[in-house]
C-alpha positions in Angstrom: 3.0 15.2 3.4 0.3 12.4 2.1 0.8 8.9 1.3 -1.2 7.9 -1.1 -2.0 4.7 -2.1 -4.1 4.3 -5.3 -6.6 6.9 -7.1 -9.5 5.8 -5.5 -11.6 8.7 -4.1 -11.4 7.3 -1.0 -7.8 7.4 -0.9 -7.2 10.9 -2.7 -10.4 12.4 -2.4 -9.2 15.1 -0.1 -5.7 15.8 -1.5 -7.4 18.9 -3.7 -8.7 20.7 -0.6 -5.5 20.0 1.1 -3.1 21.1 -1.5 -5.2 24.5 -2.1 -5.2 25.2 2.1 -1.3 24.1 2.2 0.4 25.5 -0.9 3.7 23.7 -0.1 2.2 20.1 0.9 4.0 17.4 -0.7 1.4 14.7 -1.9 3.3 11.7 -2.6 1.8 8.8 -4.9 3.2 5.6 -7.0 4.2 6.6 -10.4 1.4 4.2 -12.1 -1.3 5.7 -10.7 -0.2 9.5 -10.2 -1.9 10.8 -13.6 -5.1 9.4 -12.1 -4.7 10.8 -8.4 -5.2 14.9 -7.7 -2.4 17.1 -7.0 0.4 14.6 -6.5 3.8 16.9 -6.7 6.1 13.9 -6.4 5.7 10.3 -8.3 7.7 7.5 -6.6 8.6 4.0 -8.3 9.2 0.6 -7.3 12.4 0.6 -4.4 12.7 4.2 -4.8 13.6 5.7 -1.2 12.4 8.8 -0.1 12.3 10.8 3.0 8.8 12.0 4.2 8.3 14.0 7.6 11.8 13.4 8.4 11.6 9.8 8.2 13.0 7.3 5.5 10.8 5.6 2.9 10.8 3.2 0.3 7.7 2.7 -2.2 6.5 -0.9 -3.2 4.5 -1.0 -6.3 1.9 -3.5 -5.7 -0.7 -3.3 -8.3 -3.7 -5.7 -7.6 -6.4 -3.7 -6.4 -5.7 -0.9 -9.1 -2.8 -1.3 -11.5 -1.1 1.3 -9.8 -1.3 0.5 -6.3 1.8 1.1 -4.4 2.8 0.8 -0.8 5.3 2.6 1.9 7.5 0.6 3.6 8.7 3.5 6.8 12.0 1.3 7.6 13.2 0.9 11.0 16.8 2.0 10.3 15.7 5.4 12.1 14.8 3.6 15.8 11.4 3.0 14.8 9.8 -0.2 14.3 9.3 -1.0 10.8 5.9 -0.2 9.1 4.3 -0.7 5.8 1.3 1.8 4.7 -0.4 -0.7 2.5 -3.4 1.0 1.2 -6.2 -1.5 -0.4 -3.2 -4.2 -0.7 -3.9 -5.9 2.1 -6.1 -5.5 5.2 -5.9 -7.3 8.4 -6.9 -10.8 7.6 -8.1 -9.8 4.1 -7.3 -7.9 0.9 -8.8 -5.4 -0.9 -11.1 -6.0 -4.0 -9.9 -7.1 -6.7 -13.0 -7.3 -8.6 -13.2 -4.0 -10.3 -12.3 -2.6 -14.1 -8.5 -1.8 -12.6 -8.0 -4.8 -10.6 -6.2 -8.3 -11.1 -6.3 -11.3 -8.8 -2.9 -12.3 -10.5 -1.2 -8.8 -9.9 -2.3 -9.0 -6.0 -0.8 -12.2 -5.2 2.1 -11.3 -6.8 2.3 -7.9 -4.4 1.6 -10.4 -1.6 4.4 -11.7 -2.5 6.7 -8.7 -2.3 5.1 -8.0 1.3 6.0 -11.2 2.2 9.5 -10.3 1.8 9.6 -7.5 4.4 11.0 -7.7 8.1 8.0 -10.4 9.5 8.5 -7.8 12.7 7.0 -5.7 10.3 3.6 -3.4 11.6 0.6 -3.4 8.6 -0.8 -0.3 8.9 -3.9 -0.8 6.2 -6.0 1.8 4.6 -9.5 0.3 5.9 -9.0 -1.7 8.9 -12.0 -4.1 9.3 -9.8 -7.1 11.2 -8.3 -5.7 14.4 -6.4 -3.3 15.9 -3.0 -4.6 14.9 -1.0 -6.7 12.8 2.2 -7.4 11.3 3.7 -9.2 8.1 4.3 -12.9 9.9 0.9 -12.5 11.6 -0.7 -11.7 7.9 1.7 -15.0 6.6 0.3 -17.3 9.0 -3.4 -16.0 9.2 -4.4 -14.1 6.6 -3.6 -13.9 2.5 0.1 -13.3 2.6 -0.2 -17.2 4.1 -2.2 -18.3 0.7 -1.2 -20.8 -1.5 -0.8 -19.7 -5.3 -3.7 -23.0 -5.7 -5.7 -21.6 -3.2 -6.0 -18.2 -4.0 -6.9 -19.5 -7.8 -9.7 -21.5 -6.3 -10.8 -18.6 -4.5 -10.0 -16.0 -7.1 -9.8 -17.6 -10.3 
């Protein structure tokens, strides 16, 4: 199966090629951004669960970088840790941009709020990692912009 985040070529840009070599590849994507993402076969909405390689899912929408962005939240009620796929939400120690046609400051620190609320145990496993090689949810609270004041990120963002 693919996880994918957002539209963005970078993201989905190979789901074509993969879907045409593997006829039966599931190629998952949020609902709000599936009619601009190639060959998605299964749209998935906010809290909706899902099962994906055997192991148990639940999709965050988290527009901000595109209005569509979503995340996958892999829980840990099957032995694993708990991890959240988070696309272009947010990076270790940063965010994606949110300074293009699709995106909205406002939307991204809502989502950061929503990530806030998973287990702070919680692995971040980003789409670009440009900060480290790993983090999790309280680590992004206390030193990157899950940590940001609704002021702050304004000032910053505005």
């Amino acid at each position: 199966a693919v996880l994918t985040p957002h539209y963005h070529a970078d993201h989905c840009g190979g789901n074509a090629d993969l879907a045409a070599q593997t006829p039966s590849l599931e190629i998952i994507a949020g609902a709000g951004d599936a009619d601009r993402t190639p060959c998605v076969t299964k749209r998935v909405g906010d809290g909706e669960a899902f099962v994906c390689a055997g192991l148990a899912f639940a999709a965050l929408e988290t527009p901000g970088h595109t209005r569509g962005s979503v995340c996958f939240l892999l829980d840990a009620r099957d032995g694993q840790a708990p991890a959240v796929f988070t696309g272009d939400t947010l990076f270790i120690g940063s965010c994606g941009r949110i300074d293009l046609p699709d995106s909205s400051p406002k939307d991204m620190f809502r989502s950061f709020g929503k990530l806030r609320c998973c287990n702070p145990s919680c692995l971040v496993l980003p789409g670009h990692n440009y900060g480290g090689p790993k983090s999790t949810i309280a680590q992004e609270t206390r030193n990157g912009c899950l940590g940001m004041s609704a002021s702050d990120w304004s000032r910053m963002h505005g």
